[in-house]
Legacy VTK file of the C-alpha trace (Angstrom):
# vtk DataFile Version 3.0
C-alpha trace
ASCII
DATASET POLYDATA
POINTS 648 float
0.000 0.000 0.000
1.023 3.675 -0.534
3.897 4.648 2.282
2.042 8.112 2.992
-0.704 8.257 5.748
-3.846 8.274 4.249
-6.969 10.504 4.363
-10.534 10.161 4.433
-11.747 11.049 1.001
-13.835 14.384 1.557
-10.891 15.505 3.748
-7.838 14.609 1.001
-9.876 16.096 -1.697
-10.507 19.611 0.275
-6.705 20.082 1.987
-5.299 19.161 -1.935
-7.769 21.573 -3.686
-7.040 23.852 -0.782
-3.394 23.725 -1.288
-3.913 24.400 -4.923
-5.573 27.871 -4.225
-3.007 28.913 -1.932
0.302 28.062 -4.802
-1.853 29.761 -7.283
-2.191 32.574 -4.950
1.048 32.776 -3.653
2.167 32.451 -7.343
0.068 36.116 -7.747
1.884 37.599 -5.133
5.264 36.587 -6.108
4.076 38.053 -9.794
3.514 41.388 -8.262
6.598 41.247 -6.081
9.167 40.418 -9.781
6.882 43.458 -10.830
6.414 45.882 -8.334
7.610 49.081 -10.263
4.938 48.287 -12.674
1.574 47.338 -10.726
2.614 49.031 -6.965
0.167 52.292 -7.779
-2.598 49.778 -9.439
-2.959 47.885 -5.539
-3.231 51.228 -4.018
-5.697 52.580 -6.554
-7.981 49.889 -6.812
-9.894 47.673 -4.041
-8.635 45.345 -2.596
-11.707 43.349 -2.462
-12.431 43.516 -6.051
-8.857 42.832 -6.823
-9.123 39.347 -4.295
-12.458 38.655 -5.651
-11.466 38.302 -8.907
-8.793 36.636 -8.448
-10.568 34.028 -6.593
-13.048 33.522 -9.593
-10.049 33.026 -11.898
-7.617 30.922 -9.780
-11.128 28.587 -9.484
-11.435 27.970 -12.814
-7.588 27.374 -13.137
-7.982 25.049 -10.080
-10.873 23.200 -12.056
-9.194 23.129 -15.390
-5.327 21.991 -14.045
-6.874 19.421 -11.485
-9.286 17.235 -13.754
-6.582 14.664 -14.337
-6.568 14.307 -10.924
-9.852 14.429 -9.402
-11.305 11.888 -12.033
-8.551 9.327 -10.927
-9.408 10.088 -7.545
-12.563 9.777 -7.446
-13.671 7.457 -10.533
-15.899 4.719 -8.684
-14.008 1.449 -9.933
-12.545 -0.435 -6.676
-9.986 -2.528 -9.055
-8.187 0.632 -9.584
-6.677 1.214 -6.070
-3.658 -0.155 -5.234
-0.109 1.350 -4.854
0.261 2.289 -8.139
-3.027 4.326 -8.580
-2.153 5.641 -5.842
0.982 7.380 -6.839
-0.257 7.915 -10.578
-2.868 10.103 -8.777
-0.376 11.765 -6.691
2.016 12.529 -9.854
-1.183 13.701 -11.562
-1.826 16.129 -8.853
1.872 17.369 -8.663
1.774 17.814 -12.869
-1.221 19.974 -12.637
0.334 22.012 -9.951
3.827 22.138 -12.388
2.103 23.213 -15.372
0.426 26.322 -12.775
3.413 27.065 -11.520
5.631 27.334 -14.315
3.110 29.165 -16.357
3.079 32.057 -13.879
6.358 31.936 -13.278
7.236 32.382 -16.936
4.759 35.177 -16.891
6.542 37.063 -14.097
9.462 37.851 -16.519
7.246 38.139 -19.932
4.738 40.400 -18.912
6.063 43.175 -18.251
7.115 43.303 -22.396
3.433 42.012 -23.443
1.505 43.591 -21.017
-1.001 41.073 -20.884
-1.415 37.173 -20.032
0.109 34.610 -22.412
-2.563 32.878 -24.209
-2.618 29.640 -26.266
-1.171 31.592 -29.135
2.284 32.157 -27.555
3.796 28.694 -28.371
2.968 29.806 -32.264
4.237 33.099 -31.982
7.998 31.042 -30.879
7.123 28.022 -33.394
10.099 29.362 -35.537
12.422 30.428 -32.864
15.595 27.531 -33.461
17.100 29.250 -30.423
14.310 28.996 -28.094
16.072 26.169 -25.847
18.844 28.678 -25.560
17.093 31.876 -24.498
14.980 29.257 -21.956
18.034 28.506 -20.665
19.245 32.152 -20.304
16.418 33.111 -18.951
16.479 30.667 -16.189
20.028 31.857 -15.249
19.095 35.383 -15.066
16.121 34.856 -13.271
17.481 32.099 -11.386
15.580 33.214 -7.649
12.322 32.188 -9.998
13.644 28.980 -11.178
14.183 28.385 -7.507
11.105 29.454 -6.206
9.903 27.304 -8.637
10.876 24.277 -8.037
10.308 24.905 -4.105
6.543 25.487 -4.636
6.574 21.842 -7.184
8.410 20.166 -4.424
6.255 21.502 -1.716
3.268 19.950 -3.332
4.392 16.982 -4.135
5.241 16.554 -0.037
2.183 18.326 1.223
-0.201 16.111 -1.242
-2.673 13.836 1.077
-3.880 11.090 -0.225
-6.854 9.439 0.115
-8.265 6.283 1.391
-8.365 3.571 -0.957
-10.745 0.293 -1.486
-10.679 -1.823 1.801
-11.273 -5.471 2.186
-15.126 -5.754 3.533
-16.063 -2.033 2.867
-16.879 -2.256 -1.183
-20.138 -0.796 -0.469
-19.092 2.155 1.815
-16.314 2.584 -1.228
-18.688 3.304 -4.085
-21.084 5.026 -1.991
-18.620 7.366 -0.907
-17.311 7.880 -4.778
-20.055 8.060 -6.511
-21.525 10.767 -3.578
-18.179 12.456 -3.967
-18.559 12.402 -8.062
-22.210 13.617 -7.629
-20.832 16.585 -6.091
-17.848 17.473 -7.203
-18.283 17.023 -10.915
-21.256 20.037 -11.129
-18.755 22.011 -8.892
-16.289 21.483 -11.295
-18.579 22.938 -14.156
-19.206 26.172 -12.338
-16.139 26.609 -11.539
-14.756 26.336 -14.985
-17.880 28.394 -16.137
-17.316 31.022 -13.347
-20.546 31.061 -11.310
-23.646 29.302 -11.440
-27.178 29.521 -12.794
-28.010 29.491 -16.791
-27.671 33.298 -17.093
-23.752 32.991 -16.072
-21.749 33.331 -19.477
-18.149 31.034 -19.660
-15.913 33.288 -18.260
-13.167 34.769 -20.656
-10.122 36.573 -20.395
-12.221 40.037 -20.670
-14.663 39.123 -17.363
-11.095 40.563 -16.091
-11.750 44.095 -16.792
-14.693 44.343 -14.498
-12.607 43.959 -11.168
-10.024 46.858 -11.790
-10.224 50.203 -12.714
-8.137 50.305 -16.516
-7.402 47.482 -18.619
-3.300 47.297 -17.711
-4.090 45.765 -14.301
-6.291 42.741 -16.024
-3.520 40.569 -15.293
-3.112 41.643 -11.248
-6.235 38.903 -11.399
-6.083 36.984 -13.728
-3.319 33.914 -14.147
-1.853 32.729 -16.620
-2.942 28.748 -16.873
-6.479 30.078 -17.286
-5.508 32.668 -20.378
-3.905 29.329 -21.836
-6.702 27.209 -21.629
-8.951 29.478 -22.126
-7.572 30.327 -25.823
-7.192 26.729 -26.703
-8.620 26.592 -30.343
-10.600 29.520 -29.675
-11.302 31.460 -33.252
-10.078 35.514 -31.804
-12.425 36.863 -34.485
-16.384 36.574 -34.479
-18.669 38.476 -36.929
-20.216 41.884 -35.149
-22.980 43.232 -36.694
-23.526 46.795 -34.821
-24.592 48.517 -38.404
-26.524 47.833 -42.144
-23.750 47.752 -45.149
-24.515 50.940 -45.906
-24.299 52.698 -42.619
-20.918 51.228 -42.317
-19.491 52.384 -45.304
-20.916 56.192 -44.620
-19.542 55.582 -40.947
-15.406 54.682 -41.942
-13.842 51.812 -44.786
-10.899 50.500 -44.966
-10.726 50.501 -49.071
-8.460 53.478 -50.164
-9.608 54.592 -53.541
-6.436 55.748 -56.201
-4.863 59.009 -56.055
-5.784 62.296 -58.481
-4.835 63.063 -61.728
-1.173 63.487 -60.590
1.840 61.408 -62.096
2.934 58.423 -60.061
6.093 59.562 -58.257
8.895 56.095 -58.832
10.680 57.508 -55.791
12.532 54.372 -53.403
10.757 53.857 -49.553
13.084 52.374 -46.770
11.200 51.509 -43.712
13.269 51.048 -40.624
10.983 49.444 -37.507
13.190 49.777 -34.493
12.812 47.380 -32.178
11.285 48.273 -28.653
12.441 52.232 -29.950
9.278 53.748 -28.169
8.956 57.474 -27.657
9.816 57.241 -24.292
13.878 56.671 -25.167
13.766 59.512 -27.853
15.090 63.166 -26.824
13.540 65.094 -29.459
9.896 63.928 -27.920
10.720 64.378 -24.075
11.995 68.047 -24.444
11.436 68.988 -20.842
13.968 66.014 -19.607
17.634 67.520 -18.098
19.899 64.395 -18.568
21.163 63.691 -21.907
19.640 61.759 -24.717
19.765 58.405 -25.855
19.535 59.001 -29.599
21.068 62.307 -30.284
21.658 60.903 -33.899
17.513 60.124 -34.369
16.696 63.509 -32.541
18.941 65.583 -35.094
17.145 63.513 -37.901
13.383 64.337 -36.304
14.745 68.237 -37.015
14.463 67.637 -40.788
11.466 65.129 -41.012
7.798 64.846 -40.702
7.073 63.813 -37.621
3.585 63.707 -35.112
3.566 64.712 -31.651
0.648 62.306 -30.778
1.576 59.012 -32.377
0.807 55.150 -31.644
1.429 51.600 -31.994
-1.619 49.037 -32.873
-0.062 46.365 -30.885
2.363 45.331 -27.682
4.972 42.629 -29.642
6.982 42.847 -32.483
4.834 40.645 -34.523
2.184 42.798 -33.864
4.020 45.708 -35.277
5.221 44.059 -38.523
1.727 44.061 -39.800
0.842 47.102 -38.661
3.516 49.112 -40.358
3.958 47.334 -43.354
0.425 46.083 -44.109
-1.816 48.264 -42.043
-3.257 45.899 -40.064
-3.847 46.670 -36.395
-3.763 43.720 -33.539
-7.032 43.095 -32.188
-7.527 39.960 -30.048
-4.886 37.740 -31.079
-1.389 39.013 -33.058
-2.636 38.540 -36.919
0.237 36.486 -37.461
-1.024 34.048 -35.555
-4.836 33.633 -36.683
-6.584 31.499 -39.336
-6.991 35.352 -40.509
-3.133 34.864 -41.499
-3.666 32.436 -44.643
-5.886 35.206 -46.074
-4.805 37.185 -49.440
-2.675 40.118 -47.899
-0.706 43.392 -49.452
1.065 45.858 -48.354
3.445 48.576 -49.145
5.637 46.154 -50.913
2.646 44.134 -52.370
1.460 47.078 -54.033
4.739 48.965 -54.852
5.913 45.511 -56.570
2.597 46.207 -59.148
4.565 49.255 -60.170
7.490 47.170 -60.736
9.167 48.091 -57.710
11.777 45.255 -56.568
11.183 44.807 -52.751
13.249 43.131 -50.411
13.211 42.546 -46.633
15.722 42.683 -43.960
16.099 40.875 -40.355
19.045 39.613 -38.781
17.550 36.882 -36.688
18.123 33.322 -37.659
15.697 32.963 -41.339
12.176 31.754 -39.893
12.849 33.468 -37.037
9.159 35.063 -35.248
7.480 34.348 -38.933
8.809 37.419 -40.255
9.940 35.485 -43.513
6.744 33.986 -43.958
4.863 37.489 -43.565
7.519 39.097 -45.760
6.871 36.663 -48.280
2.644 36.871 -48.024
2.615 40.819 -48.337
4.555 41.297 -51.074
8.470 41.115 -50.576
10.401 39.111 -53.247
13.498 38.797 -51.608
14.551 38.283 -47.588
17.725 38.920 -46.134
17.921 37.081 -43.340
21.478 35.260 -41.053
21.490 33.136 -43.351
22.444 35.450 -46.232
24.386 37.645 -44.206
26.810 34.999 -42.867
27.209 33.691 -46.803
27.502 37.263 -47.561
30.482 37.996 -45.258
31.778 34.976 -44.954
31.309 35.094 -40.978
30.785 32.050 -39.208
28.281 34.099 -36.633
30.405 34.362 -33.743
31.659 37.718 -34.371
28.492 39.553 -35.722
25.980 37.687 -33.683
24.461 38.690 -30.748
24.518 35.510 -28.819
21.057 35.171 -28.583
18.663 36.686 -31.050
20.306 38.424 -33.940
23.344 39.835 -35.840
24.491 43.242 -34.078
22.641 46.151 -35.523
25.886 47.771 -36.766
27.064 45.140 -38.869
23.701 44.588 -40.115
22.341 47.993 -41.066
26.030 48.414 -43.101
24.822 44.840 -44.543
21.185 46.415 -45.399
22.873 49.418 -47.081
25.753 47.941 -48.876
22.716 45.633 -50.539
20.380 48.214 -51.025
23.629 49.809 -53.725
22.587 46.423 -55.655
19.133 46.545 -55.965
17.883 47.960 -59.006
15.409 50.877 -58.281
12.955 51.643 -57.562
12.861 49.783 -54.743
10.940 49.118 -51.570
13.303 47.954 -48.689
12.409 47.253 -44.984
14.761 46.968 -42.166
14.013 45.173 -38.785
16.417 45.785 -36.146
17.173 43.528 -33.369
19.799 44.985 -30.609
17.688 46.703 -28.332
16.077 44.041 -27.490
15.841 41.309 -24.046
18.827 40.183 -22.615
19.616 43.947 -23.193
23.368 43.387 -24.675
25.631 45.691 -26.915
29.027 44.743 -28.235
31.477 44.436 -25.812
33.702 46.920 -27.564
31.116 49.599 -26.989
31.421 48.771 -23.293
33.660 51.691 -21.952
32.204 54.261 -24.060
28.278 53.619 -24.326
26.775 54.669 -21.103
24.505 51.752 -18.693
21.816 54.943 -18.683
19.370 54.201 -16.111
17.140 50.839 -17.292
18.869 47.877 -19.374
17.231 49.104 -22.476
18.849 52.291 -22.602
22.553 51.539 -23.628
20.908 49.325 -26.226
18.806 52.148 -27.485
22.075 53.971 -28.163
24.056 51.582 -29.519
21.359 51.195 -32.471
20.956 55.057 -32.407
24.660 55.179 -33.049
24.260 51.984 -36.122
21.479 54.575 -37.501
23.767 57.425 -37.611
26.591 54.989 -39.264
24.180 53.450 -42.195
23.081 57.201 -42.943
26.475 58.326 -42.786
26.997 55.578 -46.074
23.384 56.018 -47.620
24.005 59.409 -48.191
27.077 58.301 -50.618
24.591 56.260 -52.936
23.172 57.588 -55.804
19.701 56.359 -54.948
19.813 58.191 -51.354
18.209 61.410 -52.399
15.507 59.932 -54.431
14.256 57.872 -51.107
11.355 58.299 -48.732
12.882 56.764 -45.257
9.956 56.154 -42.981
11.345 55.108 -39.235
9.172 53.762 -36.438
9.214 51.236 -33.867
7.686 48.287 -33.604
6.589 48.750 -30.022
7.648 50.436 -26.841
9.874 48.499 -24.021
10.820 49.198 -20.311
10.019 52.332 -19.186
11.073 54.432 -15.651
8.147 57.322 -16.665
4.852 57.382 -15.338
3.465 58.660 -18.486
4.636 56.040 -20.733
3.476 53.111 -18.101
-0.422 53.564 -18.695
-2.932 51.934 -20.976
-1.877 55.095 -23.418
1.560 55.981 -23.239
2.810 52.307 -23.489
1.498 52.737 -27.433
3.317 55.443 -27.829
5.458 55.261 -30.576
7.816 57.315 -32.943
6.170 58.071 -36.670
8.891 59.636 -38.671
8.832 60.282 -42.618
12.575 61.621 -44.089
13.089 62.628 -47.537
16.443 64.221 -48.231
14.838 66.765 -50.381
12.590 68.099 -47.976
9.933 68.015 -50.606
6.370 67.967 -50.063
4.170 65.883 -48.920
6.869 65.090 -46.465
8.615 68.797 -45.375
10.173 68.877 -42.199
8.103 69.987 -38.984
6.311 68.373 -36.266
2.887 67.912 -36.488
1.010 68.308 -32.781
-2.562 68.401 -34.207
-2.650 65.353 -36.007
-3.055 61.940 -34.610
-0.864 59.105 -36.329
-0.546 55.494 -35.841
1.332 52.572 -37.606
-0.907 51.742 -39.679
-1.296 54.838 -41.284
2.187 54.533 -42.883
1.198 52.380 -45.890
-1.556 54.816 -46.895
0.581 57.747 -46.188
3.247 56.324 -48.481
1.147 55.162 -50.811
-0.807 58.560 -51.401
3.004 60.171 -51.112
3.814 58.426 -54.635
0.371 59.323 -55.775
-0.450 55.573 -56.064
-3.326 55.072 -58.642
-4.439 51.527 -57.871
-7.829 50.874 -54.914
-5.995 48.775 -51.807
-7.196 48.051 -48.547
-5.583 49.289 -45.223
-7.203 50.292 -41.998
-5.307 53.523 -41.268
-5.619 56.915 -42.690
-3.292 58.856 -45.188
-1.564 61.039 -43.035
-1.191 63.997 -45.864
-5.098 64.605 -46.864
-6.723 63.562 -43.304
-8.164 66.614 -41.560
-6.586 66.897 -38.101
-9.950 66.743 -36.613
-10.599 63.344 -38.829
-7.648 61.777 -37.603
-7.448 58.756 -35.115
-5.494 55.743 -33.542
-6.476 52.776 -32.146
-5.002 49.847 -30.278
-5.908 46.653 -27.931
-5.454 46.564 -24.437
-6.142 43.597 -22.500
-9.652 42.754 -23.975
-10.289 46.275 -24.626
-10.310 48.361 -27.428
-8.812 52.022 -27.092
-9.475 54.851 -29.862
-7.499 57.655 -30.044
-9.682 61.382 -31.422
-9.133 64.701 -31.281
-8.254 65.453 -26.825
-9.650 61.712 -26.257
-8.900 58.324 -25.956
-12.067 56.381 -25.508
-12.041 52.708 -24.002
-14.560 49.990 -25.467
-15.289 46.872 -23.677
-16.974 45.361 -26.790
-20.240 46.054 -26.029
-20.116 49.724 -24.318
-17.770 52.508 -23.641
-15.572 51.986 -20.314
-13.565 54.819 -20.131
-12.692 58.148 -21.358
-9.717 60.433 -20.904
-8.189 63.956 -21.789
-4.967 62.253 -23.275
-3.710 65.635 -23.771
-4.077 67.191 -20.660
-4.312 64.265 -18.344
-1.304 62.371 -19.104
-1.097 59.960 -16.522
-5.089 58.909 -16.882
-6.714 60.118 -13.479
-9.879 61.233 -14.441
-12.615 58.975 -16.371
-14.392 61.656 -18.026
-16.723 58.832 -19.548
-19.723 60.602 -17.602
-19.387 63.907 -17.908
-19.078 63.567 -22.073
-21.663 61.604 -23.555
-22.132 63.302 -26.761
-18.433 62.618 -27.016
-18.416 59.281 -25.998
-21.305 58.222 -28.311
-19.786 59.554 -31.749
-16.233 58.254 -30.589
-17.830 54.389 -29.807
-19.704 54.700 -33.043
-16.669 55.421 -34.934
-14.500 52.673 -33.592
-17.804 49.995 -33.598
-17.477 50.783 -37.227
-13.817 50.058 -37.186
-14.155 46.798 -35.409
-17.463 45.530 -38.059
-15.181 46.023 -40.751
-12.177 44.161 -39.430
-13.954 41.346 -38.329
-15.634 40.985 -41.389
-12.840 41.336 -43.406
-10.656 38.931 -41.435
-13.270 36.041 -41.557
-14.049 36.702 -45.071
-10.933 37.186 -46.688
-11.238 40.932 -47.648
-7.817 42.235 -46.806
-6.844 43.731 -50.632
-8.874 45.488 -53.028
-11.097 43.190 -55.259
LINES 1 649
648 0 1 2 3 4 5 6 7 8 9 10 11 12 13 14 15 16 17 18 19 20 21 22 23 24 25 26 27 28 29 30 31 32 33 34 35 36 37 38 39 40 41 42 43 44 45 46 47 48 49 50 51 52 53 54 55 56 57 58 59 60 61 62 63 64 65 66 67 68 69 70 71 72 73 74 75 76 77 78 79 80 81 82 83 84 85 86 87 88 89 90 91 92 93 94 95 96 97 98 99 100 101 102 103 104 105 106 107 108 109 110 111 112 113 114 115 116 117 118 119 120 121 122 123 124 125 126 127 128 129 130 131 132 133 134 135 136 137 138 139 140 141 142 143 144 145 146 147 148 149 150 151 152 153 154 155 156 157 158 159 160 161 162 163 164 165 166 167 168 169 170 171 172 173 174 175 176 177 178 179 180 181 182 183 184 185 186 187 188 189 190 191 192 193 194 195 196 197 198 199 200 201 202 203 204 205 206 207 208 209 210 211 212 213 214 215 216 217 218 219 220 221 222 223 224 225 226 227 228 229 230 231 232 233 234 235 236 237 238 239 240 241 242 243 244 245 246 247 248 249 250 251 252 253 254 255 256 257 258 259 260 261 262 263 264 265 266 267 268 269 270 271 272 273 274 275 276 277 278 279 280 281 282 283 284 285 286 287 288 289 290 291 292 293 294 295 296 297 298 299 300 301 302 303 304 305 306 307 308 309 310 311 312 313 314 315 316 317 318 319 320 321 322 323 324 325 326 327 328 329 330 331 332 333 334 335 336 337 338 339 340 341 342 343 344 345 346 347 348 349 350 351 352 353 354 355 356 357 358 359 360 361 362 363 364 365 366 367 368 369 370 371 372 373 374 375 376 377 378 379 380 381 382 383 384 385 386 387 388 389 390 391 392 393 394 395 396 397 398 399 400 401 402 403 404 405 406 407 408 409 410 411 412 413 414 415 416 417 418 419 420 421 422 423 424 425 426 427 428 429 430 431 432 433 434 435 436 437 438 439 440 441 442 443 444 445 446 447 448 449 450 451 452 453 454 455 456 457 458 459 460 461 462 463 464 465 466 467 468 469 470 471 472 473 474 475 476 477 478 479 480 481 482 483 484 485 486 487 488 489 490 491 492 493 494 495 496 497 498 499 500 501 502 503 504 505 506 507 508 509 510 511 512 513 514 515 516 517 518 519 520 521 522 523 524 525 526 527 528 529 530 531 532 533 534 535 536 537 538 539 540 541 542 543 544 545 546 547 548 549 550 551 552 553 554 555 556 557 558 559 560 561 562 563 564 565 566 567 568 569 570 571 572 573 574 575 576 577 578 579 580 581 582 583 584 585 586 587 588 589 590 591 592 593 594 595 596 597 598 599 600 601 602 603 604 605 606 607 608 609 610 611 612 613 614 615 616 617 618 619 620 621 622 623 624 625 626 627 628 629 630 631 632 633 634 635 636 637 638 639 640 641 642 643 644 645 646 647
């Protein structure tokens, strides 16, 4: 018989369930301990007895979901299955549930904070093509080696505290299936609600968004949720369903994503080069934080800002780099799930290369990870780019055997690799659309070591990083401008999301979008003279339109931003996804949408770090603003599930 001391049934299935709770809990708190800096104001703000409520409701349904294994072989009614070994499958089943829990926050603790949200289900797609993932696993654990430890202490601790329960005795078979079918009887509906999140037929399956309603902005979802239930929960679940909130017609009065061809002007054959900076949000960038003392971390991108069109009030459409890619290049904002990673992804697609390669443009695209690498080559490929220069070219390009350019991790150095982009670019026959992804300032946070003495820490891991690939900016310029296809060339330089941040105002559900939208042409011609625009709103996915009208492009294509150069100022907009909630950007406001009604609305402008929720005090505003964006959200769904992303 099994060595441990055994336990009446009712009482071994409560203290194990029990114990469950508590690592899930204690799991939340260690969470918020890794990332204090970024959720210490949200416990303060909000109540605490919201915050444990929901919390509660989540970490049951995890409970339920990670402990089914286990309470079915516990409590199936079959006597011939107990014995020693049942005994200690059920035990091991109960200590895998608790593993899978554990690690999954754990993992969490360090990804968040770049995300912003919960993994789902679509996480292990988004690193499908990562050939290094086993490496930066392994890093990871290093670095955060007081997690691994914790870890393992939590998985060891339940795997001693487990009780387990009486088994079948001799001359009792009739108190033994009395007992588990009783036990079945009861637990299995409890189970159900649980899982479902309360009971009675009105209750709704919980989701991921049932977050929202327990704290007071969408950035402090995850305080209560966990991350086992975002997995499960997303488990072959479709991220886009059909809305119907207007007739055809009213839609396309309301907003449509089909651009329509330019005037009677010429098409302009003039070369685009889009750089998307990794993690280069707005925050690290001098020439947008004017009223900051200490010195800036891209003095080379601030003097370039002083000759370019540029927007004081300017977004991303998504938290993660493979959000960004379609948003810049494509126009395609994130909503739900990254688009990369949705059925939505097998659809026909375009872009600015799709479309530029119809006026015989030759397009190529650049990314110095490993080829494959976050299904950039496969997106590349779908929207339009003919050729992609990847590691794999570079290393047969220089004859480097990756030790000396590579980063050690994720990519070739961005210094090496933007002179690689440039000295290529001298070959391609123009015109040409090129596209340039860096990689340096990016997690573990590294720069050469040669730039060690003479590239300052700064004050967060990111910022040496950020300078380093300020200073490979300034170097590829520094060549560009000695190729004959340099002044005929719209450069368009963004990021493809914002990073770690030590500012309050780029920490809330607004300022973490903000990002850098930059247009350079070395002739300083119009559409694209220098000067910063503060009136106009611009986002990443107006880029494609804006270069596309820029050329005068005569061709219909679809794309869910704006042009930047004919949009009215008091036309324009943004909008992003936040934790199960949309956010749209007009004119003073940023308006949050739950879905089905407006949550939230703030003064962006003048209320910077988002204290007041104006939604109240505004309705006129609030109801044109949600009308707008329900618009926006009708026509993206029903383009997504009915393959409508380029012009018929």
């Amino acid at each position: 018989m099994y060595k441990k001391k055994e336990t009446k049934l009712p009482v071994a299935l409560v203290c194990n369930i029990a114990l469950a709770y508590i690592i899930l809990m204690l799991c939340r708190v260690i969470f918020l301990a890794v990332n204090s800096d970024l959720y210490a104001e949200s416990l303060a703000s909000n109540s605490i007895g919201e915050l444990l409520r929901g919390s509660l409701l989540f970490d049951t349904a995890a409970v339920c979901y990670l402990n089914i294994p286990y309470i079915l072989a516990l409590l199936l009614p079959l006597h011939l299955k107990e014995g020693a070994f049942t005994q200690k499958l059920t035990h091991i089943l109960y200590t895998v549930g608790i593993a899978v829990g554990v690690i999954a926050n754990f993992a969490d603790s360090v990804y968040v904070p770049f995300t912003g949200r919960r993994s789902t289900w679509s996480v292990f797609s988004e690193f499908s093509n990562e050939g290094n993932i086993a490496k930066i696993i392994g890093v990871e654990l290093v670095n955060h080696w007081y997690l691994t430890i914790g870890a393992l202490l939590i998985i060891w601790a339940s795997y001693k505290l487990y009780r387990p329960a009486k088994g079948y005795e001799k001359g009792k078979l009739k108190n033994y299936y009395i007992t588990h079918v009783a036990a079945l009887l009861v637990v299995a509906p409890l189970i159900i609600f649980g899982m479902r999140g309360g009971v009675g037929r009105h209750i709704r399956p919980i989701t991921i968004s049932n977050a929202n309603q327990y704290v007071n902005n969408p950035n402090e979802a995850v305080i209560v949720l966990n991350t086992p239930f975002s997995m499960i929960r997303t488990i072959s679940k479709s991220p886009f369903k059909e809305v119907k909130f207007f007739s055809q017609e009213e839609l396309e009065g309301i907003y449509s994503p089909l651009h329509a061809p330019a005037g009677d002007s010429l098409f302009t054959e003039k070369n685009v080069v889009v750089f998307i900076l990794e993690s280069f949000g707005k925050d690290y960038i001098g020439a947008f934080n004017p009223e900051r003392t200490t010195p800036s971390l891209t003095p080379f991108l601030d003097s370039l800002i002083s000759e370019s069109r540029t927007y004081a009030y300017s977004y991303g459409n998504g938290r993660k780099s493979i959000d960004g890619m379609p948003s810049v290049l494509s126009s395609i904002p994130m909503f739900v799930e990254p688009f990369f990673v949705t059925p939505a992804s097998l659809n026909s697609v375009s872009g600015i290369a799709g479309e530029l390669a119809k006026k015989r443009y030759n397009t190529a695209f650049f990314h110095g990870a490993p080829n494959g690498s976050m299904g950039f080559q496969a997106f590349a490929r779908t929207t339009g780019y003919q050729k992609y220069y990847g590691l794999d070219e570079f290393n047969a390009a220089k004859k480097d055997s990756g030790e000396e350019s590579f980063d050690g991790t994720w990519a070739i150095w961005d210094e090496p690799f933007f002179d690689y982009f440039a000295e290529t670019m001298e070959s391609i026959e123009e015109p040409f659309a090129t596209t340039m992804f860096s990689a340096s300032s990016h997690h573990p946070f590294r720069i050469p070591e040669k730039y060690s003495g003479t590239i300052a820490e700064g004050e967060l891991p990111i910022h040496k990083c950020v300078t380093y690939t300020d200073k490979a900016l300034r170097t590829f310029f520094e060549r560009a401008k000695k190729s004959e296809w340099y002044k005929n060339t719209l450069f368009v330089i963004t990021a493809d999301h914002s990073n770690q941040t030590n500012d309050e105002r780029y920490k809330n559900a607004s300022g973490q979008f903000e990002v850098p939208v930059i247009f350079f042409a070395p002739d300083k011609s119009e559409p694209f003279a220098p000067g910063i625009d503060s009136c106009t709103i611009a986002q990443q996915i107006d880029i494609m339109p804006t270069v596309l009208h820029g050329l005068n492009y005569d061709k219909e294509f679809v794309a869910f931003g704006k042009s930047l150069i004919d949009t009215p100022a008091d036309k324009s907009f943004a909008v992003n996804y936040n934790n199960n909630i949309y956010q749209y950007y007009k004119g003073e406001y940023m308006l949050q949408f739950d879905g089905n009604a407006a949550t939230a609305l703030y003064n962006v402008r003048e209320d910077k770090l988002l204290k007041e929720n104006v939604v109240e005090k505004l309705p006129a505003t609030v109801e044109q603003m949600e009308k707008e964006l329900k618009a926006i959200i009708q026509q993206y769904m029903h383009r997504m599930l009915n393959n409508k992303l380029v012009a018929e």
